[in-house]
PAZAFI-538570 format. One record per residue: residue number from 0; residue in three letters; z negated, y, x of N, C-alpha, C, CB in turn. Coordinates in pm, whole numbers, plus 50000, padded with zeros to 5 digits. Atoms other than C-alpha are relative to their C-alpha. Glycine has a CB too. Layout:
# PAZAFI-538570
{NUM 'Ala' {Z Y X} {Z Y X} {Z Y X} {Z Y X}}
...
This chain:
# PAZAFI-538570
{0 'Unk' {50139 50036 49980} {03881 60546 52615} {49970 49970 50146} {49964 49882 49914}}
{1 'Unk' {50002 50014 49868} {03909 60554 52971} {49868 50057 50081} {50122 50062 50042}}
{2 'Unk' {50135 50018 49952} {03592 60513 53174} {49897 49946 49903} {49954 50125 50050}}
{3 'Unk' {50144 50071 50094} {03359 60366 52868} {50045 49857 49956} {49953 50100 49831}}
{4 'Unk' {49973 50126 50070} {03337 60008 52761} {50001 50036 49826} {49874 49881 50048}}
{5 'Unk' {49931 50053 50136} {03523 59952 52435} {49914 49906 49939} {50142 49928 50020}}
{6 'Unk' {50045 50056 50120} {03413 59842 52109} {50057 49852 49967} {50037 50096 49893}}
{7 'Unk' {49895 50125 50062} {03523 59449 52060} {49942 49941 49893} {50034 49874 50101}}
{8 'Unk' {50096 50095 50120} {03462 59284 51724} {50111 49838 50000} {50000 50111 49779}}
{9 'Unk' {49949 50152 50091} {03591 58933 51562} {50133 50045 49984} {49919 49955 49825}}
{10 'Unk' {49861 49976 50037} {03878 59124 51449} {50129 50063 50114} {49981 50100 49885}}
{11 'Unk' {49896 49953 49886} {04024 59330 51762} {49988 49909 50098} {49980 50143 50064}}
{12 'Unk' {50012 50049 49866} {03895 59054 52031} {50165 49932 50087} {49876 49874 49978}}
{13 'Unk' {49859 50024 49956} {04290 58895 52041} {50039 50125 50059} {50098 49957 49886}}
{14 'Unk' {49872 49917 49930} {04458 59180 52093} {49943 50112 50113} {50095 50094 49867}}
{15 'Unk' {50079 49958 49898} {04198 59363 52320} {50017 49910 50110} {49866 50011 49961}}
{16 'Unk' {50084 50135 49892} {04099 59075 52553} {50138 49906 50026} {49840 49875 49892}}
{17 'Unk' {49958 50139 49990} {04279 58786 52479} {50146 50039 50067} {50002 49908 49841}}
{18 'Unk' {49863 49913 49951} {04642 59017 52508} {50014 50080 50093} {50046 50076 49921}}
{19 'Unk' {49979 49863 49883} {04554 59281 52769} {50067 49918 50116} {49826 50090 50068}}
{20 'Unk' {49895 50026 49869} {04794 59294 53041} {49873 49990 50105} {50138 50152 50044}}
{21 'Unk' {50049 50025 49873} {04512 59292 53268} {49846 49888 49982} {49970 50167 50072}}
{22 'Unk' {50137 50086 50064} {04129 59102 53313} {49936 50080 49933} {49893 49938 50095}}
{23 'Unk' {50055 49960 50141} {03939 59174 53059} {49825 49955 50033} {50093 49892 49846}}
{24 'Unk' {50163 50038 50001} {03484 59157 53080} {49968 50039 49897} {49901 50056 50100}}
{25 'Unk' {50064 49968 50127} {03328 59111 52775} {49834 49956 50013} {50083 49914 49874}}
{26 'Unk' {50126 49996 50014} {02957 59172 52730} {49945 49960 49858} {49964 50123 50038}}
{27 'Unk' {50033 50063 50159} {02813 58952 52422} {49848 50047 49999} {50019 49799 49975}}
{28 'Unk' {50116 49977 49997} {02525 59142 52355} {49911 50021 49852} {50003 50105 50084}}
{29 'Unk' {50059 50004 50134} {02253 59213 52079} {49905 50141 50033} {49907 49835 49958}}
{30 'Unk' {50084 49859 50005} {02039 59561 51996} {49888 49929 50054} {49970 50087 49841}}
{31 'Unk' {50145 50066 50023} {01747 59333 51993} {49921 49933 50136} {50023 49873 49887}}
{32 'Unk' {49961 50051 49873} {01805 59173 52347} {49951 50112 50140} {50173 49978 49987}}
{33 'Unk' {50048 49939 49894} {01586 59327 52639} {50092 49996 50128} {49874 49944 50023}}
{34 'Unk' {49954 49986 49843} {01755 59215 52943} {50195 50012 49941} {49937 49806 50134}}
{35 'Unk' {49874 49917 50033} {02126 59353 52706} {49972 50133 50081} {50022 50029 49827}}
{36 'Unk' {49982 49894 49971} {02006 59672 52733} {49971 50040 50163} {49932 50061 49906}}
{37 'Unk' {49991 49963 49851} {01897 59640 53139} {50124 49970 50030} {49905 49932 50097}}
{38 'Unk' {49889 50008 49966} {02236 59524 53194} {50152 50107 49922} {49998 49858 49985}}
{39 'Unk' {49937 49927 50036} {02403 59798 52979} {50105 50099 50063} {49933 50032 49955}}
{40 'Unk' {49937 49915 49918} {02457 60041 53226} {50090 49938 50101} {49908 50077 50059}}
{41 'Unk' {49912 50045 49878} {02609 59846 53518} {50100 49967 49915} {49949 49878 50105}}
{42 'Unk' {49839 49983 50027} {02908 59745 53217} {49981 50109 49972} {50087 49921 49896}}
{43 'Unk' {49891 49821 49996} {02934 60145 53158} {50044 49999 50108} {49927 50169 49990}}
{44 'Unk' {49901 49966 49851} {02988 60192 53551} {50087 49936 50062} {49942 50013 50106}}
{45 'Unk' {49918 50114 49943} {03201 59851 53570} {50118 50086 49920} {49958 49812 49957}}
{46 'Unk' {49910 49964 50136} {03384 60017 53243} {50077 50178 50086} {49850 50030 49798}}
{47 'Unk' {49960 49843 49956} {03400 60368 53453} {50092 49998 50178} {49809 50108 50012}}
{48 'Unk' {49977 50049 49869} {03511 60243 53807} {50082 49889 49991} {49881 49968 50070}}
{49 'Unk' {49873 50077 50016} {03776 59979 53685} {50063 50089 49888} {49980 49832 49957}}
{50 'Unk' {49953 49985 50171} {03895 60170 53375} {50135 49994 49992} {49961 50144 49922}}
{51 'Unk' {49845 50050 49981} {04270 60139 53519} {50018 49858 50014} {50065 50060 50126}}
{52 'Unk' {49950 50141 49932} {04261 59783 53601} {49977 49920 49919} {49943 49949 50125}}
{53 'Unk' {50040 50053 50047} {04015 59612 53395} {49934 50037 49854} {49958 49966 50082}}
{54 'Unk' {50068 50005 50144} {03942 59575 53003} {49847 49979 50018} {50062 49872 49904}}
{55 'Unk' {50148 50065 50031} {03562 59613 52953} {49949 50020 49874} {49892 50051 50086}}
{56 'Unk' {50073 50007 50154} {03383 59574 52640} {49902 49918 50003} {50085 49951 49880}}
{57 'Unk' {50120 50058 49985} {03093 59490 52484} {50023 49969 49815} {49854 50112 50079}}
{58 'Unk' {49967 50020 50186} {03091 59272 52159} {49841 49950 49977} {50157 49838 49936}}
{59 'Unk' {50108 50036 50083} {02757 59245 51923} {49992 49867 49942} {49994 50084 49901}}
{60 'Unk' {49973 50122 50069} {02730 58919 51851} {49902 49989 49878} {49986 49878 50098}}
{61 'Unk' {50022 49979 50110} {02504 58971 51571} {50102 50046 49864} {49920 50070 50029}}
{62 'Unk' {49871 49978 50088} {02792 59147 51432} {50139 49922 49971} {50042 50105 50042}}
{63 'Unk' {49898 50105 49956} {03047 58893 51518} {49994 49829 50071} {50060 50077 50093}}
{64 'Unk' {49999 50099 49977} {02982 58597 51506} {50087 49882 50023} {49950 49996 49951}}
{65 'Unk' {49897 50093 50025} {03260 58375 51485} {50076 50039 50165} {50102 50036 49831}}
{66 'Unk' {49983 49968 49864} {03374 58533 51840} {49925 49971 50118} {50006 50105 50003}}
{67 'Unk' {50125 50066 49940} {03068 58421 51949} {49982 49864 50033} {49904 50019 49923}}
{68 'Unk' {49987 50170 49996} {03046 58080 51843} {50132 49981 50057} {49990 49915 49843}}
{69 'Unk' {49833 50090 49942} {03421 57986 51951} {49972 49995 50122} {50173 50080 49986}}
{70 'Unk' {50020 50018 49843} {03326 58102 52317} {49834 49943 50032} {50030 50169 50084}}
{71 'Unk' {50147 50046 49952} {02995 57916 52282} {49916 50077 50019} {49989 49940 50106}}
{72 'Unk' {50104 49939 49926} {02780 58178 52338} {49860 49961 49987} {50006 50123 49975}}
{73 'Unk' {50117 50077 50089} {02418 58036 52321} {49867 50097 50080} {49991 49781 50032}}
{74 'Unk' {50172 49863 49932} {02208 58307 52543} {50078 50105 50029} {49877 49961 50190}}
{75 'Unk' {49908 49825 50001} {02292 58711 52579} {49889 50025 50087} {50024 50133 49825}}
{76 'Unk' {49837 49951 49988} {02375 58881 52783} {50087 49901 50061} {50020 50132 50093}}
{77 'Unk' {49835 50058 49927} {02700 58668 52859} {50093 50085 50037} {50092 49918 49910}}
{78 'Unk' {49858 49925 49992} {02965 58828 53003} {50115 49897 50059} {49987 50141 50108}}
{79 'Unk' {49915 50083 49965} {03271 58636 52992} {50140 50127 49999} {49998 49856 49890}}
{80 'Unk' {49835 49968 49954} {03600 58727 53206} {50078 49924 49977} {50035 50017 50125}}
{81 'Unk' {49859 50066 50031} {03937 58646 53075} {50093 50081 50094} {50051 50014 49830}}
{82 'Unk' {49872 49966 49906} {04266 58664 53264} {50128 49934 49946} {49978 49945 50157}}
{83 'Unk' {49859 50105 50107} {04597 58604 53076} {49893 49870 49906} {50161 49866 50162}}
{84 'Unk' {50020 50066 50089} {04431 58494 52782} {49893 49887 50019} {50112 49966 49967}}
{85 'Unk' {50087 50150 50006} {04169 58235 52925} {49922 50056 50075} {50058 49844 50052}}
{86 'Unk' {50082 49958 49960} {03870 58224 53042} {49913 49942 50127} {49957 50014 49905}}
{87 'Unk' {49977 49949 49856} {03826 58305 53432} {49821 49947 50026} {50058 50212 50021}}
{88 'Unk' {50112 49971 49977} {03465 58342 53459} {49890 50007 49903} {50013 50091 50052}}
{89 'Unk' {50069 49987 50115} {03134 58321 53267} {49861 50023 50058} {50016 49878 49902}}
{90 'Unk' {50084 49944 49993} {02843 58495 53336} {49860 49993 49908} {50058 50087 50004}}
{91 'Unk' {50125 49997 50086} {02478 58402 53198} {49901 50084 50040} {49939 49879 49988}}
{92 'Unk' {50101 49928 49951} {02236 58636 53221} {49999 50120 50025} {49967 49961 50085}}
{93 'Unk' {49935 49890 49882} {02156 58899 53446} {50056 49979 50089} {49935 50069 50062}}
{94 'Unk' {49923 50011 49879} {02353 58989 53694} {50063 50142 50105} {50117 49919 49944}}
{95 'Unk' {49991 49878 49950} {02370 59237 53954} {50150 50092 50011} {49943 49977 50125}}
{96 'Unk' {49877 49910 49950} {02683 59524 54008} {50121 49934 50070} {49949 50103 50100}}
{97 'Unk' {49915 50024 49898} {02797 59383 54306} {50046 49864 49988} {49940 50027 50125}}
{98 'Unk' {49946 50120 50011} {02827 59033 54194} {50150 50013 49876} {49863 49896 49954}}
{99 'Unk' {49917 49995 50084} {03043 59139 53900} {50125 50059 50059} {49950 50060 49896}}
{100 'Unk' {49886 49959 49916} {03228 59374 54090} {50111 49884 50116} {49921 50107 50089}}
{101 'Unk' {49963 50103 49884} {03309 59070 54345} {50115 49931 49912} {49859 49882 50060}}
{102 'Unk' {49918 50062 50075} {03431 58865 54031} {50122 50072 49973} {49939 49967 49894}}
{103 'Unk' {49872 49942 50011} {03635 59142 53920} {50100 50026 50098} {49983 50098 49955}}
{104 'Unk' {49885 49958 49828} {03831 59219 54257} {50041 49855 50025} {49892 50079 50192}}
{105 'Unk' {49918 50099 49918} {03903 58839 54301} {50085 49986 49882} {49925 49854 50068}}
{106 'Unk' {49894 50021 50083} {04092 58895 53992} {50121 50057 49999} {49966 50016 49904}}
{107 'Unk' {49912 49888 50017} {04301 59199 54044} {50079 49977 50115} {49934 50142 49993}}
């Protein structure tokens, strides 16, 4: 699946995320969620332009809830970065390319 953000639910988020040998950006988003879908594209081109380095995904929290609630999520889009299993970074909102990109490179 190299270059597209990955599918994370409730059930793969351990061994995706929590286990990847490398950092990991997860996008907690919702269909329903306006400023999800403006931030959609920048994780495809984060997902297409790290796809060796960095886990990206995008989990529905409508669909998954319980992945949701544990990391608190309480407004979308979140994108929370993990690194060895914990969590690095947390992202509310929007947020431009270059700021994410910044986060990701002080990880790698």
């Amino acid at each position: 699946m190299a270059g597209k953000a990955v599918e994370i639910t409730d059930s793969n988020f351990e061994s995706t995320v929590l286990q990847a040998d490398k950092p990991a950006l997860v996008d907690f988003w919702a269909a329903w969620c306006q400023p999800c879908r403006a931030i959609a594209p920048i994780v495809e081109e984060l997902a297409a332009e790290y796809a060796d380095r960095v886990v990206v995904g995008k989990l529905d929290v409508d669909a998954n809830r319980d992945t949701a609630v544990k990391y608190g999520i309480q407004a979308i889009p979140t994108l929370l970065i993990v690194k060895n299993g914990k969590e690095a970074d947390r992202i509310v909102g929007r947020a431009d390319k270059a700021v994410l990109a910044s986060k990701l490179d002080s990880l790698l």
